[in-house]
C-alpha positions as CSV (number, residue, x, y, z in Angstrom):
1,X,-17.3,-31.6,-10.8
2,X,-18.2,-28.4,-8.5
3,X,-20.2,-29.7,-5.6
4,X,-23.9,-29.0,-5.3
5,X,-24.3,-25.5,-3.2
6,X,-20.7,-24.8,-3.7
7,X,-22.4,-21.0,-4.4
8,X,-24.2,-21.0,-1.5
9,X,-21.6,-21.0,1.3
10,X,-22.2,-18.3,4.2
11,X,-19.3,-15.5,4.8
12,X,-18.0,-15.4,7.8
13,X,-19.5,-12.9,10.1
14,X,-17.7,-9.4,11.1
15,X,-14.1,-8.7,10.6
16,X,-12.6,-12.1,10.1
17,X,-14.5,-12.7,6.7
18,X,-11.3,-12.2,4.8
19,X,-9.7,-15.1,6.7
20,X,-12.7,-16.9,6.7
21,X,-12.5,-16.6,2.7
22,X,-8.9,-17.4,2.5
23,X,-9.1,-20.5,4.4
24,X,-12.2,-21.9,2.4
25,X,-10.2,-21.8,-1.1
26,X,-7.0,-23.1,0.2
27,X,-8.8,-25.8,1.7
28,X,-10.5,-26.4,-1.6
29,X,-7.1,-26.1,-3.1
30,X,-4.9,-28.2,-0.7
31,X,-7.6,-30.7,-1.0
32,X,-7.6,-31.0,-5.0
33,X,-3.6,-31.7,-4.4
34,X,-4.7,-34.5,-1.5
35,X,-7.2,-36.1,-3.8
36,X,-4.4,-36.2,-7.0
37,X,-1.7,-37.6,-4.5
38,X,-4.2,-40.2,-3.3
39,X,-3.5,-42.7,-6.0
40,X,0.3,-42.3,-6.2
41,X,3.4,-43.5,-4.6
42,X,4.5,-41.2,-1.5
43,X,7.5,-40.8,0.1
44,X,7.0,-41.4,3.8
45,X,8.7,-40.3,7.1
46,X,8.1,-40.6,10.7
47,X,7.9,-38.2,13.2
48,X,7.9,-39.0,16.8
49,X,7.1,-42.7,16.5
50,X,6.6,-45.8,13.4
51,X,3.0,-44.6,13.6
52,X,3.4,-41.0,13.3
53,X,3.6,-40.5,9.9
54,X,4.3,-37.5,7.2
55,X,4.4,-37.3,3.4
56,X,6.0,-34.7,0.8
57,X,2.3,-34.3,0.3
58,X,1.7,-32.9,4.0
59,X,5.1,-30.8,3.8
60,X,3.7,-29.0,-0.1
61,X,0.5,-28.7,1.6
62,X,1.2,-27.1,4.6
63,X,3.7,-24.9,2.6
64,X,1.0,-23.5,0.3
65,X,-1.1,-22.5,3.1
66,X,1.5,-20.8,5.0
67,X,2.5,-19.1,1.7
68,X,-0.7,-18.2,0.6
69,X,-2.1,-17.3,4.1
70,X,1.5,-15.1,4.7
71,X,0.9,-13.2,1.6
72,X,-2.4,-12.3,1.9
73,X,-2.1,-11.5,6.3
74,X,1.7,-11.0,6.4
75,X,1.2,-10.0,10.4
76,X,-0.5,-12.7,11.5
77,X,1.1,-16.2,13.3
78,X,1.5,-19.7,12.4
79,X,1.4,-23.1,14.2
80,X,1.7,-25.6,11.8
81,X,2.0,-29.7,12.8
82,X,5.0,-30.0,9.7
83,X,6.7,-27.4,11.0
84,X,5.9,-28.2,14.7
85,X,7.6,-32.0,14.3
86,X,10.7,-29.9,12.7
87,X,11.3,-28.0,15.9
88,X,9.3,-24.8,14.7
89,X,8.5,-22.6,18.3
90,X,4.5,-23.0,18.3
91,X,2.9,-20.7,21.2
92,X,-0.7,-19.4,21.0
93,X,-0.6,-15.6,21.4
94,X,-2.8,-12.7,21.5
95,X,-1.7,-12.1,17.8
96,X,-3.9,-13.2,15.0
97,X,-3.1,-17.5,14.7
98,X,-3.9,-19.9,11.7
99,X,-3.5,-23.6,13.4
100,X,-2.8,-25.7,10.3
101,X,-3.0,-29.3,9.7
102,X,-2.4,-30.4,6.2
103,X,-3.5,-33.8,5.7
104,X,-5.3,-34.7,8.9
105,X,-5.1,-38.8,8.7
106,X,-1.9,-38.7,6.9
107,X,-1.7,-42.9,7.8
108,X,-4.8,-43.2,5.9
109,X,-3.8,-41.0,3.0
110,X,-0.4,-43.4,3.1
111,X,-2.6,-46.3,2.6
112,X,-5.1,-44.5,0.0
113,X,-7.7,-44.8,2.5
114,X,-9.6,-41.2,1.2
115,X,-10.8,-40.3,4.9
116,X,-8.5,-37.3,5.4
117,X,-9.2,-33.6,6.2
118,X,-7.6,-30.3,5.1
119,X,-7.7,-28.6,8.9
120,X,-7.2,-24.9,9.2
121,X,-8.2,-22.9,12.1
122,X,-8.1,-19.0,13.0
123,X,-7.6,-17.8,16.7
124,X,-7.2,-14.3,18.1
125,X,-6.5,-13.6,21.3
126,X,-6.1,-17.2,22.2
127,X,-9.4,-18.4,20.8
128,X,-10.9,-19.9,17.9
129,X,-12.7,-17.3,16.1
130,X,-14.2,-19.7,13.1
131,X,-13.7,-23.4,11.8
132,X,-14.0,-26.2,14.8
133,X,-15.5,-29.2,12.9
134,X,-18.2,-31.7,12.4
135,X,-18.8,-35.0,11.1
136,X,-20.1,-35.4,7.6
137,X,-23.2,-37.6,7.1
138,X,-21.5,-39.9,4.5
139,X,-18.5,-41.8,6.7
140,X,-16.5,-43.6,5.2
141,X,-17.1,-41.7,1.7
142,X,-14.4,-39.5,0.1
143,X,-16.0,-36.2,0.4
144,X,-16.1,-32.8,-1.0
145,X,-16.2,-30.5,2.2
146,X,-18.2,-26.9,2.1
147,X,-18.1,-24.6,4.8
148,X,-21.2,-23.0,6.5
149,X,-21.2,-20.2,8.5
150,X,-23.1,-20.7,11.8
151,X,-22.3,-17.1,13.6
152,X,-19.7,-16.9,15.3
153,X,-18.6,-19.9,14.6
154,X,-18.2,-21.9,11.8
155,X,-18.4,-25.6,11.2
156,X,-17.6,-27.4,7.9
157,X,-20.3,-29.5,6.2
158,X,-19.9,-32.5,4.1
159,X,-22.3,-31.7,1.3
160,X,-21.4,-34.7,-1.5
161,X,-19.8,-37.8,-2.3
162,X,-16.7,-37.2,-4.4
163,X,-16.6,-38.7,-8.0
């Protein structure tokens, strides 16, 4: 089921609409993995603590972003949590940054609780050029998430409950 208005989300503004495009459809993408991992058994690590959790799930996701993002932007820098937590050197620089997190609530993902985000931001020269948040008006609802462009910033809008 495509969400209502899926056609209807703003481009990004000025030279970062590539990225902005990029990031929408891997969201969309990483998030149709999410929602089929939801229901099955995972594989879980911890990280720095018993509560700080990771899946195979976050590891694939955060992989396909990178890969896909890489690909498409081959100059441009990466700080990823996954690959943070495995030692990965993560500084901000002037250069062209995606700031990923895969499965954002991976604890509730673990226990198929469906409140989780795909979170991908951009920064260039050491700040965010698109993508800082916002609630969607159906907590506690699995959602399907569209992006709206609000120049120069964007924020991401819950726009329907998710079947």
């Amino acid at each position: 089921m495509k969400p209502s208005g899926e056609d209807q989300a703003a481009p990004a503004a000025g030279p970062w609409e590539e990225c902005f495009q990029a990031a929408v459809q891997l969201a969309l993408r990483a998030g149709q993995i999410i929602r089929k991992a939801l229901t099955e058994e995972k594989r879980v690590s911890t990280k720095t603590s018993a509560a700080d959790l990771v899946t195979e799930t976050d590891h694939l996701v955060e992989d396909l972003i990178i890969s896909e993002l890489r690909e498409r932007f081959p100059s441009h820098r990466f700080i990823a949590e996954e690959a943070a937590a495995s030692g990965a050197k993560c500084v901000l620089t002037h250069s062209p940054t995606w700031i990923i997190d895969p499965i954002d609530g991976t604890c509730n993902f673990v226990h198929r609780f469906p409140t989780v985000a795909v979170s991908i931001g951009f920064a260039v020269r050491q700040e965010v050029r698109v993508w800082p948040g916002s609630p969607g008006p159906l907590p506690g609802l699995p959602l399907a998430i569209l992006p709206f462009c609000l120049q120069p910033l964007c924020a991401w809008f819950a726009v329907c409950p998710v079947p």
